[in-house]
N, C-alpha and C positions, 0 to 999 in steps of 0.2 A: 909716820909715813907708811906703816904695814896695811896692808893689807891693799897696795896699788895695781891696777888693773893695767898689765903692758898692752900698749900702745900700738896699731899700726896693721891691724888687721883689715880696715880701711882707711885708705887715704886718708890725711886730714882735708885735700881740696875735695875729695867727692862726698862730703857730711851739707852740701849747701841745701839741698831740698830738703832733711830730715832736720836741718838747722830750723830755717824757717818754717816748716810745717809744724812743731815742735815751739817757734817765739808765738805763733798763732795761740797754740793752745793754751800756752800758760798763763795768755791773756784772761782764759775763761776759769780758772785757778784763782789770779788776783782780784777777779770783778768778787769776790769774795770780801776783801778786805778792802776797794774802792766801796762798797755798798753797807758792810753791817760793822765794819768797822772804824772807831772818831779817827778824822786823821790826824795824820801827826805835819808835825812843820817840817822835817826834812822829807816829806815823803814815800816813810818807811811802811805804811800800813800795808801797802796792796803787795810788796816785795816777798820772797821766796825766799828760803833753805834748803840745804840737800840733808835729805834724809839714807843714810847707806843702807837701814832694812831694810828700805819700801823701794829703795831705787827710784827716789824721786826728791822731784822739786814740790816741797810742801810751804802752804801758806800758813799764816798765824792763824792759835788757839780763835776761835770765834766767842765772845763772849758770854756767858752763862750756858753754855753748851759744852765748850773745848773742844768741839769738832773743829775738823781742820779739812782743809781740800788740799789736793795732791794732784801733781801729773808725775805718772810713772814713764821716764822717757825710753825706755825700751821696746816697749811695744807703743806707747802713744795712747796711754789708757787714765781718765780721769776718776781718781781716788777720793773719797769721803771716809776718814778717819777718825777713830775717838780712841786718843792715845797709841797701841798699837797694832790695834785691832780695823781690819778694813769693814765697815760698812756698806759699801756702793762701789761697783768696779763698771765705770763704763768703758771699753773700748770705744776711742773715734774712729779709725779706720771704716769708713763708708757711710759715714755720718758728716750731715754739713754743720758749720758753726750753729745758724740754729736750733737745728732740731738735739745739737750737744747743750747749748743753753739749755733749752725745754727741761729734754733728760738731767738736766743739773740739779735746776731748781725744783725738781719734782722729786727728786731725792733728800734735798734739805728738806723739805717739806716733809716727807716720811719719816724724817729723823727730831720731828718739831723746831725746827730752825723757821724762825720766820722771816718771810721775806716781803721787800715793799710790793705793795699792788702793780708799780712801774716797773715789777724783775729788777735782775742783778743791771747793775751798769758795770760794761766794761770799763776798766781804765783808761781808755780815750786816749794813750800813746800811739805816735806817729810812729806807727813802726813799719819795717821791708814790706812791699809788697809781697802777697803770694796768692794763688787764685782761689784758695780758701776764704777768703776776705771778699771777694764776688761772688760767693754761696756753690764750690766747689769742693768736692767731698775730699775730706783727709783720707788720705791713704798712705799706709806703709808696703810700698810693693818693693823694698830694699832694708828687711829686716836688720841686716849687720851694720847698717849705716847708723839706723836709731840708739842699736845694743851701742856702737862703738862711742856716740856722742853723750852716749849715757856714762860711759868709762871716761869721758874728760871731766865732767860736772864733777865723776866722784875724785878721780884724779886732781883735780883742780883744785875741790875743795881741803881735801888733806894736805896740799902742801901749803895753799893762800892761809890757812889755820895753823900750821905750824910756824908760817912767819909772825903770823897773828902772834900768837901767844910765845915765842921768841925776843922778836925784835918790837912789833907794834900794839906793843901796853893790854892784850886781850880783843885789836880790835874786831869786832863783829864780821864774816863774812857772811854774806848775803846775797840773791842773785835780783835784781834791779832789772824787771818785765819789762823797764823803754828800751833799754840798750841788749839785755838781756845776759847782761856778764856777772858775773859771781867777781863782788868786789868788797873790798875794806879800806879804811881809812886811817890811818894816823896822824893826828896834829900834833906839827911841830911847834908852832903857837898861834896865839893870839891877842888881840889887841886889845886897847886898853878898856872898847867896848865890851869887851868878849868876845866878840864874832871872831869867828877864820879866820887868820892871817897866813897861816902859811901850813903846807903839809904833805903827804907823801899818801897816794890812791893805789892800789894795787888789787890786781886782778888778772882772770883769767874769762877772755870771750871766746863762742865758740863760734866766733866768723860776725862781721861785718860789713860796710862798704870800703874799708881800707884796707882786709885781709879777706880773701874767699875761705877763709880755716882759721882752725882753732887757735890764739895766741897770749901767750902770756906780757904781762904789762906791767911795769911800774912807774908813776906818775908823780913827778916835783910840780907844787902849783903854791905861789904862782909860776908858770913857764918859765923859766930862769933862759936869758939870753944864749944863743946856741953856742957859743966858746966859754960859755960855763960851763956845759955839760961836762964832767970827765968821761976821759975816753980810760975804756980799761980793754982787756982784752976777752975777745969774746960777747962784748957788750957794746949793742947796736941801738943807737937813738933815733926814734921817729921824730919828725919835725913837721909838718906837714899835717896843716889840721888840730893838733894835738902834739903836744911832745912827752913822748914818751921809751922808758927803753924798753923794749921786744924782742920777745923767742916767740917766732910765730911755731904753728906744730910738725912744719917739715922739718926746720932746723933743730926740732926737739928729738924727731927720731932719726936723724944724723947720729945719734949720741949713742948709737947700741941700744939694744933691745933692754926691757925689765928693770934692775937695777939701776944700769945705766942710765935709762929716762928718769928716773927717780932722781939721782945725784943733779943731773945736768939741769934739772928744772927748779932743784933744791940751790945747787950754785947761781941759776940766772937769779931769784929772785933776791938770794942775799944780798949778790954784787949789784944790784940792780939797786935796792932799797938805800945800802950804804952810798951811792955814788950819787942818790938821789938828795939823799940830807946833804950831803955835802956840795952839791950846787945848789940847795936854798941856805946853806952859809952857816 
């Protein structure tokens, strides 16, 4: 957990424009991995990593190149990588979603990446509305908002990796461009087919339509009956839509500054995970 970014310089309710201005673009990042790269069955191709050098969300090596694409969410600027070295830095800020495709794919290109006659396809995820998506320029006219949603992602991802490699077997965190949340998974089993039977999701979103701000999650599936749930203390159960337990990120910096959030975020997800095996039995 060193090297964590304190928290609360901006609100976590006032990150909703640079949230979604930000789910837009990472879209143009995964049409990366929707397009040159095979897919996979759970859907992992077009998915994202935080990267802490680059300050950003990077996609997978691309095949016989190892370039990789990147949105650096600080400023809002799309990255072409080979290893750790940047290649291509476009700022979106006053650029519309196409003319950032354009600029994208003109950069693979320069870099010998070839690409179909038909361009990148986006991912094709139903995701929020925002009026980028009606061909409305990205802009960052609220720099500390992007810098501060960029300190969740890195935030988030050190501590969902430290539970990872703790409590859930090494599982993979990753950030999933439908929902747009940096999540992992642990199975607690499965059946005699193989498939999922039961297991525990965890994660960290930075705002959706059940939270306007950033919130930590842990998730028992299947949904275990709601007087299953243990009640501990400190630890609040969503039901509604989803059931899951949650430290949204007001309730995070209730907990003192620095440190502080560190522990507090480090506690929700332990109590959260153990309470979660234990109502799937």
């Amino acid at each position: 957990m060193s090297g964590w970014h304190e928290l609360g310089s901006v609100a976590p309710t006032a990150l909703v424009e640079a949230r979604l201005q930000t789910h837009h673009a990472a879209q143009i990042v995964s049409s990366l991995g929707s397009t040159l790269l095979e897919p996979a069955p759970d859907d992992s191709h077009p998915n994202l990593g935080w990267d802490d050098a680059q300050r950003a969300l990077v996609g997978r090596a691309i095949p016989g190149s190892g370039i990789r694409g990147a949105l650096r969410v600080e400023d809002l600027t799309l990255l072409l990588l080979d290893g750790d070295a940047v290649l291509e830095a476009l700022p979106l800020a006053g650029r519309d979603v196409a003319v950032a495709y354009a600029a994208w794919q003109n950069g693979l290109e320069a870099h010998r990446v070839s690409v179909p006659a038909s361009g990148l396809a986006p991912p094709g995820y139903d995701i929020p509305f925002h009026a980028v998506a009606d061909g409305a320029p990205f802009g960052v006219e609220v720099p500390a908002a992007f810098e501060e949603l960029a300190h969740w992602f890195a935030n988030g991802t050190r501590a969902l990796t430290r539970l990872a490699n703790e409590r859930a077997d090494g599982a993979e965190v990753r950030c999933w461009p439908h929902h747009f949340d940096l999540g992992g998974l642990f199975v607690v089993s499965t059946g005699p087919d193989g498939q999922l039977a039961s297991s525990v999701g965890f994660g960290l979103s930075p705002g959706d339509e059940s939270y306007a701000e950033p919130y930590a999650y842990v998730s028992p599936w299947p949904a275990p009956p709601r007087e299953a749930l243990p009640m501990r203390e400190g630890l609040r159960w969503h039901t509604q839509g989803f059931t899951s337990a949650v430290l949204t990120g007001s309730e995070l910096l209730r907990g003192g500054p620095d440190s502080q959030q560190r522990q507090r975020l480090q506690d929700f997800l332990d109590a959260a995970f153990l309470a979660s095996r234990e109502a799937l039995g």
